[in-house]
C-alpha positions as CSV (number, residue, x, y, z in Angstrom):
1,X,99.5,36.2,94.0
2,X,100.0,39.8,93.7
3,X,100.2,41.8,97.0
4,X,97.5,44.6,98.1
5,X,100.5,47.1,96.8
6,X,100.4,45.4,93.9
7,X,96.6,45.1,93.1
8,X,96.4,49.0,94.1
9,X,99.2,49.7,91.6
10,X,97.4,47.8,88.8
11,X,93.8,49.7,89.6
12,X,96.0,52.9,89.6
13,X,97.6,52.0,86.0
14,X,94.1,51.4,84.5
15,X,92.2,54.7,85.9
16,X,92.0,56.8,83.2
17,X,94.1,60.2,83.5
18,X,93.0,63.8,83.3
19,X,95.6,64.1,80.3
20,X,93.4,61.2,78.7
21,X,90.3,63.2,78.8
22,X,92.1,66.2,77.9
23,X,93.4,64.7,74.4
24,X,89.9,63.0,73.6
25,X,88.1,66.5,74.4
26,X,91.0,68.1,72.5
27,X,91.7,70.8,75.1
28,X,94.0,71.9,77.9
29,X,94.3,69.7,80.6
30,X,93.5,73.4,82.8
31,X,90.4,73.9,80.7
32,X,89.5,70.1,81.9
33,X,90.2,71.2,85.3
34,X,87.8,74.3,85.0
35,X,85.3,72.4,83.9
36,X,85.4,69.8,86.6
37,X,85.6,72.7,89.3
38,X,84.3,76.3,87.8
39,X,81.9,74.8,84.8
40,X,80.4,78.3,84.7
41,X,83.4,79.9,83.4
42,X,83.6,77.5,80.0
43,X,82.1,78.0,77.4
44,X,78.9,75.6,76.8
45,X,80.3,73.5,73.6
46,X,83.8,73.3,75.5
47,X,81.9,71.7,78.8
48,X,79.7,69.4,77.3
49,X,82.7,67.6,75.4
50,X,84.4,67.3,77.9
51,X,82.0,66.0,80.1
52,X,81.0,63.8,77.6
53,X,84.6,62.5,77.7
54,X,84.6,62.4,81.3
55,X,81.6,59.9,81.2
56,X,82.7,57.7,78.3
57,X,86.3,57.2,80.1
58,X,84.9,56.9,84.0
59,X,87.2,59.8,84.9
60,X,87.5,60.4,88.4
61,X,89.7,63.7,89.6
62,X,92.1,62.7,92.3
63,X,91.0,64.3,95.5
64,X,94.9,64.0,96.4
65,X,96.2,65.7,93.6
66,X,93.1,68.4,94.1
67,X,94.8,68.8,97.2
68,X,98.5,69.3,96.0
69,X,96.8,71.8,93.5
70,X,96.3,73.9,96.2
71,X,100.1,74.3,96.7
72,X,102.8,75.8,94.4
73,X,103.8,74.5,91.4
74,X,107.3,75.3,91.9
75,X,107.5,76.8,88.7
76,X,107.7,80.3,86.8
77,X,106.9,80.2,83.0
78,X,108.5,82.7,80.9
79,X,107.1,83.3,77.4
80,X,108.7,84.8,74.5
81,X,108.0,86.1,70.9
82,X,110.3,84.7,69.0
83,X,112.5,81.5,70.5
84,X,115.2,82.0,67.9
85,X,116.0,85.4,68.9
86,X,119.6,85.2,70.5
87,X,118.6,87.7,72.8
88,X,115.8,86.2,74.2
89,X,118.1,83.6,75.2
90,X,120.4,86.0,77.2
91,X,117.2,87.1,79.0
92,X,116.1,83.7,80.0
93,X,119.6,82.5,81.4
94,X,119.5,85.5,83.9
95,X,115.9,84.5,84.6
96,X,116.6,80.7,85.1
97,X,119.5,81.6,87.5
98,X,117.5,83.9,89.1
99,X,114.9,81.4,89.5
100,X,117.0,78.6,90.8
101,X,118.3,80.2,93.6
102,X,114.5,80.9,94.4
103,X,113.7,77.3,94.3
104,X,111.9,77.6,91.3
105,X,111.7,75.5,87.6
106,X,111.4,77.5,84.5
107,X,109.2,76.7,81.7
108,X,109.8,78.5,78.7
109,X,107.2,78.9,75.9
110,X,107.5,80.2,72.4
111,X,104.4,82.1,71.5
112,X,105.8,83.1,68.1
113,X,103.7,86.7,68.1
114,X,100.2,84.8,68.4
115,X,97.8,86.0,70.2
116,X,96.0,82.5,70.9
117,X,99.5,80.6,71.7
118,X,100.1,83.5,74.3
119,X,96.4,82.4,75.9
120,X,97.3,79.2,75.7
121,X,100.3,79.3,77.9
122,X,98.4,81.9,80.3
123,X,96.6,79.0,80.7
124,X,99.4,77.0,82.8
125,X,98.7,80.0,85.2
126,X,95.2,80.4,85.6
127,X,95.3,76.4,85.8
128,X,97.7,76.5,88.5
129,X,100.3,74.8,86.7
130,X,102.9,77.4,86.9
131,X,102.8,79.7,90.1
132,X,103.7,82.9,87.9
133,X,104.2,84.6,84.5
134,X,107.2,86.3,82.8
135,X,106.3,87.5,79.7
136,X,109.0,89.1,77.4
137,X,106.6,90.4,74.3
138,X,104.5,93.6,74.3
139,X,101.3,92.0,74.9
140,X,99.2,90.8,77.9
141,X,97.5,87.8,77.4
142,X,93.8,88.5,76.8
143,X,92.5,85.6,79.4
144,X,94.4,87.6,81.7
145,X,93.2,91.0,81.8
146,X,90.6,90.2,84.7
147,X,93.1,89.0,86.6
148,X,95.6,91.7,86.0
149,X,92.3,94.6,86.3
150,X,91.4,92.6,89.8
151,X,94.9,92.2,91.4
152,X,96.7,94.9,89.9
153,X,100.4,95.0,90.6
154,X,100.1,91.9,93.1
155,X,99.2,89.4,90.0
156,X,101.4,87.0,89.4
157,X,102.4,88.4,86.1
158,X,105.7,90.5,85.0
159,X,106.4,92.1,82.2
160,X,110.2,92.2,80.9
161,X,112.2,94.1,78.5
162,X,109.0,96.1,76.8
163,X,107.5,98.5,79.3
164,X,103.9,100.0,78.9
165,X,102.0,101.8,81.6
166,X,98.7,100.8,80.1
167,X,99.7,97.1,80.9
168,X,99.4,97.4,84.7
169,X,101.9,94.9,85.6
170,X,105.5,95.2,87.2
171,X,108.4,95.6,84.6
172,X,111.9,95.5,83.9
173,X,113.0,97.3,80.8
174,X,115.7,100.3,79.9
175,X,114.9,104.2,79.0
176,X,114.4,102.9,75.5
177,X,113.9,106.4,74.4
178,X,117.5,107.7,76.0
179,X,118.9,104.8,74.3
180,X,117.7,105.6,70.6
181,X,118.6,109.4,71.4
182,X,122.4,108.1,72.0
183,X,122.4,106.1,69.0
184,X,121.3,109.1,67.0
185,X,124.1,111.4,68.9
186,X,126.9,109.4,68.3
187,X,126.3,109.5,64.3
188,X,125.9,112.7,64.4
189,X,129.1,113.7,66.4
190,X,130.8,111.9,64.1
191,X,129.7,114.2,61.6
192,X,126.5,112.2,59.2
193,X,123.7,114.1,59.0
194,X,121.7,111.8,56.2
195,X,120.8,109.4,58.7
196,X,118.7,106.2,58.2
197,X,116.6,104.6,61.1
198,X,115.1,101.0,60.6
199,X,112.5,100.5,63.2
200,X,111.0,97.8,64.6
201,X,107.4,97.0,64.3
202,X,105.1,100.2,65.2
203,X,103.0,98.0,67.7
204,X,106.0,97.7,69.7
205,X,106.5,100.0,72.7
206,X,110.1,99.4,72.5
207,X,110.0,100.7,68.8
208,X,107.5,103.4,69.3
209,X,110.5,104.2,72.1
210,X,113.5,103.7,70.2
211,X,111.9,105.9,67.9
212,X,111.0,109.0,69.7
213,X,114.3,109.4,71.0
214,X,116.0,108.7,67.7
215,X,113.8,111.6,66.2
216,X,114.5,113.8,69.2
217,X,118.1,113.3,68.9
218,X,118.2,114.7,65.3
219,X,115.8,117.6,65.8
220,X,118.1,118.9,68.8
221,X,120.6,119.4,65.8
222,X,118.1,120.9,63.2
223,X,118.0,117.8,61.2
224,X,114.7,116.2,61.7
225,X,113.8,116.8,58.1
226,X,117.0,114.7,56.9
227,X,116.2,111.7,59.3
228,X,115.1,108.8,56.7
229,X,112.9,106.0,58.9
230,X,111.9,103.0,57.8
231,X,109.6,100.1,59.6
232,X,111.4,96.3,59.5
233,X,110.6,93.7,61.9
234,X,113.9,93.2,63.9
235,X,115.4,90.7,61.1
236,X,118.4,90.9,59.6
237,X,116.3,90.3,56.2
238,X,114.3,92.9,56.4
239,X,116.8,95.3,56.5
240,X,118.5,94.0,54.0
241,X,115.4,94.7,51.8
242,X,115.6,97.9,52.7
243,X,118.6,99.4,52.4
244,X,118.5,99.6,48.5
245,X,116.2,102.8,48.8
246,X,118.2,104.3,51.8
247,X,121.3,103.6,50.2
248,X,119.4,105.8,46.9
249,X,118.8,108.2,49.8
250,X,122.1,109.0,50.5
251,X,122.2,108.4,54.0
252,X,125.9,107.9,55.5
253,X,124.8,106.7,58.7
254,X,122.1,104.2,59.8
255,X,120.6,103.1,63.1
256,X,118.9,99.7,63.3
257,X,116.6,98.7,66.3
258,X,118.3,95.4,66.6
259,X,121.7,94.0,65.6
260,X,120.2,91.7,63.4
261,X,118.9,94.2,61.6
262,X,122.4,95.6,61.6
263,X,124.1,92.8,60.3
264,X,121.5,92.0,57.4
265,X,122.3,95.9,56.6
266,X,125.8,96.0,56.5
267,X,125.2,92.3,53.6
268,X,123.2,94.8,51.9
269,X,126.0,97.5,51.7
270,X,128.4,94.9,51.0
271,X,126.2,93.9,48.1
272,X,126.1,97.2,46.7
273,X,129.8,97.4,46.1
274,X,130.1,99.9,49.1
275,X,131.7,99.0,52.6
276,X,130.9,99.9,56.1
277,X,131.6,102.1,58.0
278,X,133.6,103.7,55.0
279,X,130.7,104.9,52.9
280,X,127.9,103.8,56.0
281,X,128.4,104.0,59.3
282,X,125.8,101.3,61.1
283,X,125.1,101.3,64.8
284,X,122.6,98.3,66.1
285,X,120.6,97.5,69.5
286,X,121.0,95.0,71.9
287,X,125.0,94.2,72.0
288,X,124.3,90.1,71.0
289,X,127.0,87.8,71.6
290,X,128.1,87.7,67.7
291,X,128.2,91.7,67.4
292,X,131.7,91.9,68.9
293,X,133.4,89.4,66.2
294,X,131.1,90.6,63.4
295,X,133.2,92.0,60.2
296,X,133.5,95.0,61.2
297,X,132.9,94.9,64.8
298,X,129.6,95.9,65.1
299,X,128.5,99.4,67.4
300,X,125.3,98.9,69.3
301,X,123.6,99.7,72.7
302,X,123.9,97.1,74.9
303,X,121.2,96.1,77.2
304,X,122.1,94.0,80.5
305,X,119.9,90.8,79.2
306,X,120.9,88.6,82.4
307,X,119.7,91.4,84.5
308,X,116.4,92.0,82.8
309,X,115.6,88.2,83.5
310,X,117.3,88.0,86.9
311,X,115.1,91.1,87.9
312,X,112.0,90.4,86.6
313,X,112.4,86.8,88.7
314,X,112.8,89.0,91.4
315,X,109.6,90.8,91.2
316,X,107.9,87.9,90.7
317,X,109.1,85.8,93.2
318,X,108.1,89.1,95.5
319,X,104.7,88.8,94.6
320,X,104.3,85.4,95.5
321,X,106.3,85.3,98.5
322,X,104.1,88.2,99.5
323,X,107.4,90.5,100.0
324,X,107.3,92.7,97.3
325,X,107.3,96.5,98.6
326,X,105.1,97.2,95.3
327,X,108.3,98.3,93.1
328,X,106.3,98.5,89.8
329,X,108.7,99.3,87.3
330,X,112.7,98.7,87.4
331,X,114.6,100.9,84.9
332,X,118.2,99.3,84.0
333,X,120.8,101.1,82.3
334,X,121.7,100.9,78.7
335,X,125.5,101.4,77.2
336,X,126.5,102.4,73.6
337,X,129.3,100.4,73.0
338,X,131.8,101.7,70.0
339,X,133.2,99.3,67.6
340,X,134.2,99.6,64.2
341,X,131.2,99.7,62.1
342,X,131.0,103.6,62.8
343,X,133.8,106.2,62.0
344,X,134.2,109.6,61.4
345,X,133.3,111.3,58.4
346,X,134.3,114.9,56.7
């Protein structure tokens, strides 16, 4: 004969679960959650599928977990562009360090430069799931906004490594713009003046950044008409695509907005029977573990990754601690670091 324990063990195993009704309704378990306590903020269609769901299954929400709601989660999600990204990876070690010591979990989500994956994950937040919001891409999540508009700097939301004022939210970046200017100085003190730039997307603050520096850099020496730009996407294959016209160009020394972009060059150079940095000096962005035993050793700006996610955790956990002394924006420094991939020319 099974004890009370027992029999209330067995009713618990057979009431159905708001994860249940979430996968029959084919939703969010937070969009489940809305509809059960803000129905007015889902969408008709949504609500009446999922209440439907509700009353085929016998769903009841646990008043107890309701409760436990009310607390935090214990947990910060951070959300980047593109997972594979080595750098990204820097970023969310400082982050999870910082984090730990905060008593905090990380959850990390890949929102592979979709819009509805990054509302999807901004639903953990607005769901109560995750206590805050790290993202490391250049946009805020749409579902978000009237939060963000609302709360201002005291929402729960941090941006990290892009940085635009139109966002609203605290950030941790570097003077993107004194770092592409420095790029551009040291080719030309080492003599090029045919100088290629491979961008990153034009959407991209960072890029638009990288950019304006890069351009000021060459005007300051009269050679804003030579600079040759060209838009890639931060992969080493898409500058590898297009070095075959720059290389037509002329150009003796190129800058790329990311050292994957770098290294995809530099196969391209290689491919056309010419060598780096003897006939093109390349200098890339971000300092990624693999630039300092690339053939040659590759010169780049190095941003402090760790920090970037160490600080932004910072910020955040300011926010929700009610701390913060409304630091909005933390600028860290950049350093060009020289290896062999540029040299001297004439």
């Amino acid at each position: 004969m099974l004890s009370t324990s027992g029999r209330n063990r067995l009713h618990e195993a057979a009431m159905p679960t708001i994860i249940q009704v979430a996968a029959m309704a084919g939703v969010s378990t937070a969009t489940v959650s809305r509809v059960l306590s803000h129905p007015n903020r889902v969408a008709e269609e949504t609500r009446r599928r999922v209440l439907d769901v509700v009353d085929s299954l016998g769903y009841k929400p646990n008043v107890a977990a309701r409760t436990l709601r009310t607390l935090r989660a214990a947990k910060i999600l951070v959300t980047v562009p593109d997972i594979s990204n080595p750098f990204f990876a820097s970023v969310i070690r400082g982050a999870e360090e910082a984090a730990r010591d905060a008593g905090y979990a990380v959850v990390v989500g890949d929102t592979r430069h979709d819009p509805l994956i990054e509302d999807q994950y901004a639903d953990m937040l607005s769901g109560r799931e995750v206590d805050g919001l790290i993202f490391l891409g250049h946009r805020l999540p749409d579902n978000l906004r009237p939060l963000v508009s609302k709360q201002g700097a005291r929402a729960p939301v941090v941006n990290g490594c892009e940085y635009s004022p139109d966002i609203g939210v605290p950030s941790v970046h570097i003077d993107n713009a004194a770092a592409g200017r420095d790029a551009v100085e040291h080719l030309i003190g080492l003599g090029h003046r045919d100088i290629g730039v491979i961008t990153g997307p034009p959407v991209s603050p960072i890029s638009r950044d990288r950019l304006t520096g890069a351009m000021q850099a060459a005007e300051c020496h009269g050679l804003g008409d030579r600079l040759q730009v060209r838009i890639g996407d931060y992969s080493a294959q898409s500058a590898f695509d297009l070095m075959g016209d720059l290389i037509s160009r002329g150009v003796t020394g190129l800058f790329c907005f990311s050292d994957e972009m770098a290294m995809g060059a530099i196969s391209a150079i290689r491919q056309a029977g010419l060598t780096c940095p003897d006939d093109i000096s390349v200098i890339g962005f971000d300092d990624l573990p693999l630039a300092r035993f690339f053939q040659p050793g590759l010169t780049t700006i190095a941003q402090p990754k760790g920090l970037i996610g160490h600080h932004a955790v910072d910020l955040l956990v300011g926010i929700l601690s009610g701390t913060d002394n409304l630091v909005n924006q933390i600028t860290l420094p950049h350093e060009l670091v020289v290896r062999r991939s540029t040299r001297k020319i004439g």
